[in-house]
C-alpha positions in Angstrom: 92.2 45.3 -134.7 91.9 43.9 -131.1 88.9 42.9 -130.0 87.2 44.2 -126.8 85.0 43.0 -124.7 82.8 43.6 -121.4 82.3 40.8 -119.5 79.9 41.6 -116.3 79.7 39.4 -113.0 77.1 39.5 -110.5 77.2 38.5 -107.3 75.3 35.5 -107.3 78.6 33.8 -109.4 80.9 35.1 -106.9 80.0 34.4 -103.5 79.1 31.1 -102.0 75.8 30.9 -99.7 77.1 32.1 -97.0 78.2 35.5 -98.2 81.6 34.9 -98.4 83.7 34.9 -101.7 84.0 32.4 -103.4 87.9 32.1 -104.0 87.6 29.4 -106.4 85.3 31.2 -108.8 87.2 33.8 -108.7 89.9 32.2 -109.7 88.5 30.3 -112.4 87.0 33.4 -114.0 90.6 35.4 -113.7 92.2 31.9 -115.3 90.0 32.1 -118.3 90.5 36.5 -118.9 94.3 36.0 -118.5 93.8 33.4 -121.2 92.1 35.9 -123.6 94.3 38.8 -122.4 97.0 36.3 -123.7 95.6 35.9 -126.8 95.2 39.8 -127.3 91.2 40.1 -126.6 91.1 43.3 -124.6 89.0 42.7 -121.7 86.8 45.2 -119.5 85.7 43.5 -116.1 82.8 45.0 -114.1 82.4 43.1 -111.2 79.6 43.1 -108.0 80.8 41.5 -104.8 81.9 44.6 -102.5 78.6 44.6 -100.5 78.5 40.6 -100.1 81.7 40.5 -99.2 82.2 43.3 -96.7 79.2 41.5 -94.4 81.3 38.5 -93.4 83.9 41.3 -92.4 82.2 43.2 -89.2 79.1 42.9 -87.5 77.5 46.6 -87.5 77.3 47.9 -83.5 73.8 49.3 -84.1 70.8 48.2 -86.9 72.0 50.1 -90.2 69.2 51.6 -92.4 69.5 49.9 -96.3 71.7 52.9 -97.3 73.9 53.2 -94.3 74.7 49.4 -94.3 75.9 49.4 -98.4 77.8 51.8 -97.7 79.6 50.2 -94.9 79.5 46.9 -96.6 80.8 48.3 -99.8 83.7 50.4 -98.1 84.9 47.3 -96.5 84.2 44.5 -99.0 85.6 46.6 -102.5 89.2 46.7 -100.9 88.7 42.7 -100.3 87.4 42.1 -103.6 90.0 44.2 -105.6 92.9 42.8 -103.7 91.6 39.1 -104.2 91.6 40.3 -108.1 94.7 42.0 -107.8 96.5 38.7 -106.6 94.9 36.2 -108.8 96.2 38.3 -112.1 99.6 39.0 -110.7 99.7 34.9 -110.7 99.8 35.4 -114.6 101.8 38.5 -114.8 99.1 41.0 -115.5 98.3 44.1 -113.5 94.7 45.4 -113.0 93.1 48.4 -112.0 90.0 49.8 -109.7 87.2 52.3 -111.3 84.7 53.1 -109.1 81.8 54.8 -110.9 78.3 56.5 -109.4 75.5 57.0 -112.0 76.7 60.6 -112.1 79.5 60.0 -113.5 77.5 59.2 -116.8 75.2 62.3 -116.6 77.5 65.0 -118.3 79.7 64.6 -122.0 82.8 65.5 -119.9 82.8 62.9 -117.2 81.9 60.3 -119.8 84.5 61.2 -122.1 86.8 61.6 -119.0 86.2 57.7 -117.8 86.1 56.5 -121.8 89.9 58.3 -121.6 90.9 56.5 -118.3 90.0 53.1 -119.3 91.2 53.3 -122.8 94.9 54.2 -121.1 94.2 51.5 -119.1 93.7 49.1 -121.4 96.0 50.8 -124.4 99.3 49.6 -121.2 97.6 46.2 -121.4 96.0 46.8 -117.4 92.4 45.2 -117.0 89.9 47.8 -115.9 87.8 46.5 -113.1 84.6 48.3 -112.5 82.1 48.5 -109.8 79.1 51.2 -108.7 80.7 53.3 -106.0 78.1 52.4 -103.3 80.0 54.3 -100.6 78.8 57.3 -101.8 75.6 55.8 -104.1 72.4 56.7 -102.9 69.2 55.4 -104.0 67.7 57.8 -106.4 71.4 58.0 -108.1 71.5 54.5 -107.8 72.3 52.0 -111.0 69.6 49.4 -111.3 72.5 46.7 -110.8 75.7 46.3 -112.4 74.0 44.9 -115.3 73.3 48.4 -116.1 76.2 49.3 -115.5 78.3 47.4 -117.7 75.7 48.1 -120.5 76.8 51.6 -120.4 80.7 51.0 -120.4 80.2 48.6 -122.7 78.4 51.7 -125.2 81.2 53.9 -124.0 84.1 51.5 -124.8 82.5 50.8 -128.8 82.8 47.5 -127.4 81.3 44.7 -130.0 80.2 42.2 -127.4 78.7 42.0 -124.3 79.0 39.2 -121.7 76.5 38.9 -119.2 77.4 36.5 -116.8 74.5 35.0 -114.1 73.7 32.0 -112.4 71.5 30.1 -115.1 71.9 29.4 -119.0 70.0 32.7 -120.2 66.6 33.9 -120.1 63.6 31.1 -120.4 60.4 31.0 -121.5 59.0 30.3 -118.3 60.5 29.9 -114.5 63.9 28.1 -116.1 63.2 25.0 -113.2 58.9 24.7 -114.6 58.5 21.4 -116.3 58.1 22.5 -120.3 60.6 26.4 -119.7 62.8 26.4 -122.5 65.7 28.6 -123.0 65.7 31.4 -125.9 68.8 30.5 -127.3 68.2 33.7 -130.1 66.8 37.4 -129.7 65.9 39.0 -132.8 65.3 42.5 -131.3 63.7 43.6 -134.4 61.3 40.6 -134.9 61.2 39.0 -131.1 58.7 40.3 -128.2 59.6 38.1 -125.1 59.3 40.9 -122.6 55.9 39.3 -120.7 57.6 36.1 -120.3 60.5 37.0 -118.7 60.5 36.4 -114.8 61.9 39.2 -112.6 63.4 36.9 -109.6 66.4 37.9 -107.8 69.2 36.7 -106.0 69.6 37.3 -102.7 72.8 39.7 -103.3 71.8 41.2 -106.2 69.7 44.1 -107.1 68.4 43.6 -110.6 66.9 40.5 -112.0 66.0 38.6 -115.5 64.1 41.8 -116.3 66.9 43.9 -116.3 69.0 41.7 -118.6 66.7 41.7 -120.3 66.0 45.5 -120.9 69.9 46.4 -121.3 70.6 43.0 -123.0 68.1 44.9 -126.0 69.1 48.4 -125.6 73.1 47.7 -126.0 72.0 45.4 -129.4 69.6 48.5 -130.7 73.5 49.8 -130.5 74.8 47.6 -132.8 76.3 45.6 -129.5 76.3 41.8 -129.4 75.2 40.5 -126.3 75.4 36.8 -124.6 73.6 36.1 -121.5 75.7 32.8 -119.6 76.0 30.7 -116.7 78.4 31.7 -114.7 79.8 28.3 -112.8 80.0 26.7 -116.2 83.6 25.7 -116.3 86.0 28.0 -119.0 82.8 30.0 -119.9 84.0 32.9 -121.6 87.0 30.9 -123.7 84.3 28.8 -125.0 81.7 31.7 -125.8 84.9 33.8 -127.5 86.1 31.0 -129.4 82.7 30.2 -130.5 81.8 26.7 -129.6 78.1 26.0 -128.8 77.2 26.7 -125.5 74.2 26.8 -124.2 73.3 30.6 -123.4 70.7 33.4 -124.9 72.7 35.6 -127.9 71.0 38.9 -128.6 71.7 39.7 -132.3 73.2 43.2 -132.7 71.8 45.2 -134.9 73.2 46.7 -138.6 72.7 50.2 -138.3 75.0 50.4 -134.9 74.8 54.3 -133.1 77.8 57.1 -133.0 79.6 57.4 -129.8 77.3 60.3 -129.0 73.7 58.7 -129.7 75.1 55.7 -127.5 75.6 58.4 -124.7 72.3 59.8 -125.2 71.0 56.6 -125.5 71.8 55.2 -122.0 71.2 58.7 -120.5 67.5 58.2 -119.5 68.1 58.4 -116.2 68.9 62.1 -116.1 66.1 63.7 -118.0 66.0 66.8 -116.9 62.3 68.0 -118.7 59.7 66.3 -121.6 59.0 67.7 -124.8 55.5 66.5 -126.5 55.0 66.2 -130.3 52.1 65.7 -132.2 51.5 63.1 -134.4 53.3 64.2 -137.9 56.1 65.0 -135.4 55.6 61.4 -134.2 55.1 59.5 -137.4 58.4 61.3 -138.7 60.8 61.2 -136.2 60.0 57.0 -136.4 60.6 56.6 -139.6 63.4 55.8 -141.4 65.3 58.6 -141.7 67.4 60.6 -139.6 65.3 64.2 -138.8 65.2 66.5 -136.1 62.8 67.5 -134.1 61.8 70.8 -135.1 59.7 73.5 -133.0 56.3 73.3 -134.8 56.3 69.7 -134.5 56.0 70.6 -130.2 53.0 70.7 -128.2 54.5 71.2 -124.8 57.2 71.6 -122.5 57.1 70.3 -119.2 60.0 70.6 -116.3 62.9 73.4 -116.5 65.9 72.6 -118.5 69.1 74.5 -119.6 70.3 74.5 -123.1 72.4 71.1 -123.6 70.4 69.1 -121.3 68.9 65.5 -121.8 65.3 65.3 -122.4 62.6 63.0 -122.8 60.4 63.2 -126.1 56.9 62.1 -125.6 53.9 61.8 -128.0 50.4 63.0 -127.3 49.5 59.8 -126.0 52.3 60.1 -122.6 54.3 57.8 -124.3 58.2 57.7 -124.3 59.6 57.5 -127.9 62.9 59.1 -127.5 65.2 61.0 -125.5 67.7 64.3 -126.5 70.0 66.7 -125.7 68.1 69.9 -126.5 69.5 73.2 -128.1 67.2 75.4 -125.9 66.4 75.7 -122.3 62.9 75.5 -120.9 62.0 79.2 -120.9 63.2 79.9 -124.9 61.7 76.4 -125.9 58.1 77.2 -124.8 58.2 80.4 -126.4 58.9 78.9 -130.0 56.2 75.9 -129.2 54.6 75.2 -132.8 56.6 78.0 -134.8 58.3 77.8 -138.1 61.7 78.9 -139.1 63.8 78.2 -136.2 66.7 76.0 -135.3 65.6 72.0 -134.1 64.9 71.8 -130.3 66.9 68.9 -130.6 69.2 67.9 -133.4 69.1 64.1 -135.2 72.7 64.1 -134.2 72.2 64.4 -130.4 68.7 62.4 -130.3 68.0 58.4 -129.7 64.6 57.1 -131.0 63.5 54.0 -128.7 62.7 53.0 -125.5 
């Protein structure tokens, strides 16, 4: 079996201080995926640098609110950056191809089975998928954090077994990574590690995530059973070296065992659409983080809150406010609040459609 991989590119790698792209990068990083193409490693590029690149291309005639001016940026700089990329692989005989994706696109089981379909094709006639937030029409509460987001989610939606995360330093540190004693966490036990209040949020100054959000979907895609490698970026033949496993200096999340069906991975990475909350008590708490797979059953509910058709995603809470899971439910609002603590009725939400974790 081939193996597949997502490797994600920020900004920060692939423009130069000045906003423009940085050609040589670029060209680097298409040298060393034409290499793994080569060597039958399936490869799934998602890629920032529309926005950077489409300032150094016009000068707005009047001052552009945040929104306006991504959208301008992105319209102009994504036909740059995907002809650049279109170029560089035709140098080594291999065609790629555009997918622009909003956060809506994730929302509904049709239009994520409709892009997994797409890029599978894509990749099944030996194109490279190149994917990017659709920031022409984005707007900021439909928004992806950043692309690091982003590639966590195609990277759930592709079954993909690794996870490249490529940024301007070696991985997360300990401290800020330039502080005298800040030392890199070359290994992330999810299950046993608890780094979170050390980790430092900065940002680049094309970028729209950070360290934190690495961070965040670094651990959510290994909960999946998804191994993930935070790298530097302008290290020189990067991904070969990470692929072929020689010892570079970088964070590796360890994936863990139990892995998720292609469905809990939806749900999973579908927090962002809630459309209601459903509070359980405590036995309905205790169980539902145990071990076993249950669902969550009606008399284990102590309220509804928000409206909600049948099918939607919804966020379960406990009594305390706090988030421990999230669901399609069987039920919309109205017919859920009637069956609030009763026995003897179907789950509100099924084990089968239902992710336990932040």
């Amino acid at each position: 079996m081939k193996e597949r991989i997502i490797v994600k590119v920020g900004s920060q790698i692939l423009t130069r201080k000045d906003g423009t792209l940085d050609v040589t990068r670029m060209s680097a990083l298409v040298d060393q995926i034409a290499e793994l193409h080569k060597s039958n490693v399936e490869v799934i590029l998602v890629s920032s640098g529309a926005v950077a690149s489409g300032k150094t291309e016009i000068k707005a005639k009047a001052r552009l609110d945040i929104i306006s001016a991504r959208q301008l940026y992105s319209s102009i700089g994504q036909v740059k950056l995907i002809n650049r990329y279109s170029d560089l692989f035709r140098q080594h005989g291999i065609i790629c191809g555009q997918i622009l994706v909003t956060k809506e696109d994730f929302a509904t089981r049709r239009h994520y089975l409709n892009q997994r379909n797409c890029m599978t094709v894509m990749l099944e006639n030996k194109v490279i998928p190149i994917v990017n937030e659709n920031d022409a029409i984005s707007v900021n509460e439909l928004m992806f954090t950043d692309n690091d987001e982003l590639s966590g989610l195609v990277a759930a939606m592709m079954d993909s077994k690794k996870l490249i995360i490529l940024s301007n330093i070696d991985g997360i540190f300990s401290d800020a990574p330039d502080k005298p004693g800040s030392q890199i966490y070359r290994e992330i036990d999810i299950q046993k590690d608890n780094i979170e209040n050390s980790i430092r949020s900065s940002k680049s100054s094309t970028g729209r995530g950070g360290m934190t959000t690495k961070y965040n979907v670094a651990r959510k895609a290994a909960e999946e059973g998804i191994e993930v490698i935070i790298a530097n970026g302008r290290k020189d033949n990067i991904l070969v070296d990470l692929i072929r496993g020689k010892d570079v200096i970088s964070t590796h999340f360890v994936p863990s065992k139990k892995g998720a069906t292609s469905v809990k991975k939806w749900i999973a990475h579908s927090d962002g659409f809630t459309k209601g909350e459903i509070h359980v008590n405590t036995n309905a708490r205790e169980v539902l983080l145990g071990d076993k797979a249950v669902s969550l059953l009606p008399v284990g509910v102590t309220k509804i809150t928000g409206n909600f058709d049948a099918d939607d995603i919804v966020r379960i809470m406990d009594e305390a406010g706090k988030q421990i899971g999230i669901g399609r439910t069987s039920y919309n609002s109205e017919k859920a609040r009637e069956i609030i603590g009763k026995s003897n009725n179907k789950p509100i939400i099924h084990y089968d459609y239902m992710y336990i974790g932040k």
